[in-house]
PAZAKE-604670 format. One record per atom (N, C-alpha, C): x, y, z; residue in three letters. Coordinates in steps of 0.05 Angstrom, whole numbers, plus 5000, padded with zeros to 4 digits. Example, Ala and Ser with C-alpha at 12.3 -4.5 7.8 and 13.67 -1.06 7.14 Angstrom:
residues 2
526448865156ALA 524649105156ALA 526449345156ALA 525749555142SER 527349795143SER 525850015157SER 
END
This chain:
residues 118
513850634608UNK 514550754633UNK 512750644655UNK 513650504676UNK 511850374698UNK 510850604715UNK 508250614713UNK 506950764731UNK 505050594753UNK 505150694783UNK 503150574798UNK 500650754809UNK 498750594804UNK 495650914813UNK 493550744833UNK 494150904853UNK 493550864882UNK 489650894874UNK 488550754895UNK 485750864905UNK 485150684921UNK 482150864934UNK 481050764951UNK 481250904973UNK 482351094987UNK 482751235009UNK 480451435013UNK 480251495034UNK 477251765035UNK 477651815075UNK 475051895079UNK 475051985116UNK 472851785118UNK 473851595135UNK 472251395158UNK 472551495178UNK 469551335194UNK 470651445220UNK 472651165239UNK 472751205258UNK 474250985272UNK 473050805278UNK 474250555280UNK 472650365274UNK 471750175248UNK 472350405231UNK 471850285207UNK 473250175185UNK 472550145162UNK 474349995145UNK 474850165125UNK 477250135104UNK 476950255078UNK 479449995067UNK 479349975040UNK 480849775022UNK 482549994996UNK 484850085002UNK 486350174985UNK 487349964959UNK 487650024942UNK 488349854913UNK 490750034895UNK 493249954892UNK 495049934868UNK 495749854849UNK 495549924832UNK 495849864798UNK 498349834787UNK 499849674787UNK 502249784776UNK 502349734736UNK 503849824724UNK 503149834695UNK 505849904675UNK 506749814652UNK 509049934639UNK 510949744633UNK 510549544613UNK 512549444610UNK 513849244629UNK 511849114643UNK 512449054663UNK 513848714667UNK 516048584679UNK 517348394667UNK 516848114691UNK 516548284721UNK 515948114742UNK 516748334773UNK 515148334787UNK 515648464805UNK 516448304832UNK 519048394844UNK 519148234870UNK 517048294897UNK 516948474899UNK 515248584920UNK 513648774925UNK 511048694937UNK 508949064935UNK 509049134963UNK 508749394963UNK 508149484998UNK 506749694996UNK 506049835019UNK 505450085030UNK 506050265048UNK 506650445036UNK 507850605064UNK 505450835073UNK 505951005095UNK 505051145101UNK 506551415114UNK 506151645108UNK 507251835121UNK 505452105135UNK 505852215154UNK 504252415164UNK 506252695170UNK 505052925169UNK 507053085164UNK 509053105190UNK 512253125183UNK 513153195200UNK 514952975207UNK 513752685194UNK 515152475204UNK 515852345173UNK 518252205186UNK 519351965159UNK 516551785153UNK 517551655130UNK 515551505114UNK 515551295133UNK 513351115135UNK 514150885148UNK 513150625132UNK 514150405139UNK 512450175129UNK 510250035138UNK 509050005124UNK 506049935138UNK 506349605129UNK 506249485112UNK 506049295099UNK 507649235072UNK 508548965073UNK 510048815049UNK 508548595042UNK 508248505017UNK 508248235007UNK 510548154984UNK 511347994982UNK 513647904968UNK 511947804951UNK 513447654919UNK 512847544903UNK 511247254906UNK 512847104924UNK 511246834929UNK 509346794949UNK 508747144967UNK 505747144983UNK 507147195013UNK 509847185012UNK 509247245039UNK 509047525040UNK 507947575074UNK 507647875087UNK 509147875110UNK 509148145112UNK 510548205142UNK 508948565147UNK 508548545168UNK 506748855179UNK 508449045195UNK 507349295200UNK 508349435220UNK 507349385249UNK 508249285268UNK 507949225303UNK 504449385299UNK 503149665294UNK 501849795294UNK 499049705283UNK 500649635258UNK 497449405250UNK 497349165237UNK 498149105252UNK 498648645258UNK 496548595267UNK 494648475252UNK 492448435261UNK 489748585250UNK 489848835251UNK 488048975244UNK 487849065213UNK 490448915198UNK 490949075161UNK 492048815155UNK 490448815128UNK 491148525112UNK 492048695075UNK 494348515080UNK 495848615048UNK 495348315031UNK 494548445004UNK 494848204985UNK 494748284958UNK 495948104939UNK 496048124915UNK 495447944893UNK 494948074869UNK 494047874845UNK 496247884828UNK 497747794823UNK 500147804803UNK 498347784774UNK 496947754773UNK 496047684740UNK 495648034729UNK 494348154753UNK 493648414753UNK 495648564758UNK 498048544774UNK 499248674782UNK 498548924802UNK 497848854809UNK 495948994842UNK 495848904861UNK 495949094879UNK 496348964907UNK 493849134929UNK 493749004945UNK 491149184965UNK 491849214997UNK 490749345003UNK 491049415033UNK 488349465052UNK 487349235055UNK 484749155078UNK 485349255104UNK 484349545112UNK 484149635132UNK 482049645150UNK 482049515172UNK 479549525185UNK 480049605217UNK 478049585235UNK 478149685256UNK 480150035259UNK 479850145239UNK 481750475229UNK 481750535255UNK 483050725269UNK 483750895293UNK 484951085272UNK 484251325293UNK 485251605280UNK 488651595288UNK 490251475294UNK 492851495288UNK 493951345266UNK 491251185251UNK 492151045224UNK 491951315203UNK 491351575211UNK 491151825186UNK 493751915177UNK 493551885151UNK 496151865142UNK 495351845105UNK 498952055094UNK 498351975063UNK 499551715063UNK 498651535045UNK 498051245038UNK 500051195016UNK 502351115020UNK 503951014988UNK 504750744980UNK 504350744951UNK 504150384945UNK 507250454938UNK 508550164944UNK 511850244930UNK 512049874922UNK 513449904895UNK 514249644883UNK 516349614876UNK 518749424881UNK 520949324858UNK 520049194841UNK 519949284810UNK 520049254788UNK 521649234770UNK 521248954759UNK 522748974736UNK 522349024704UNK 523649214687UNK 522549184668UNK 525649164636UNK 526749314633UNK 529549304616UNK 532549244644UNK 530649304672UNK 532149414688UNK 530649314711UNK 532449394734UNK 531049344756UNK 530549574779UNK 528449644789UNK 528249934800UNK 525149924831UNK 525750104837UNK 522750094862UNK 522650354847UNK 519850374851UNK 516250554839UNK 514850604863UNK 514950914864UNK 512650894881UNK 510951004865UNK 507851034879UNK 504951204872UNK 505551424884UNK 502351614876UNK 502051874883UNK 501751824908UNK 500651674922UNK 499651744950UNK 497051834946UNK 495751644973UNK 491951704979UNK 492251815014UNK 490551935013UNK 490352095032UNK 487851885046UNK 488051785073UNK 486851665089UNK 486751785115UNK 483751895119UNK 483052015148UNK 481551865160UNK 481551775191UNK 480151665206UNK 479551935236UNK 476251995227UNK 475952145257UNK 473452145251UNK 471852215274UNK 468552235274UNK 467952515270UNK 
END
């Protein structure tokens, strides 16, 4: 059963950095793509970040520039380098993957809870 287990999230203040990490695990055959989303209450999920299988990325307008996504395929993990945080980056944090394993399917994680305020 593919499971993915989020970490790294906590309260920074602004300004600062934190590095989220996903695990993905289960049988696993080749994955096309890792991302992250983010949601805050009240609002749809949004996308924060993609990386595809052969490296590329693409961001959300919001943090281009300021969030770097990458991955180790050997590990099957992917990360999310957040820096310069602003408190409108507070938000629960979700890793989501298409995976393949007998089948082909998207996974998400539990979700990390990331606060930015002083």
């Amino acid at each position: 059963q593919v499971q993915l287990v989020e970490s790294g999230g906590g309260l920074v203040q602004p300004g600062g950095s934190l590095r989220l990490s996903c695990a993905a695990s289960g049988g696993i055959r080749s994955i096309a793509f890792m991302a992250w989303y983010r949601q805050t209450p009240g609002k749809q999920r949004e996308l924060v970040a993609r990386i595809m299988s052969g490296g590329s990325t693409n961001y959300a307008d919001s943090v281009n520039g300021r969030f770097t996504i990458s991955r180790d395929n050997a590990k099957n993990t992917v990360y999310l380098q957040m820096n310069s945080l602003k408190p409108e980056d507070t938000a629960v944090y979700y890793c989501n993957a298409d995976i393949s394993t007998n089948y082909r399917d998207q996974y998400w994680g539990q979700g990390t809870q990331v606060t930015v305020s002083s």
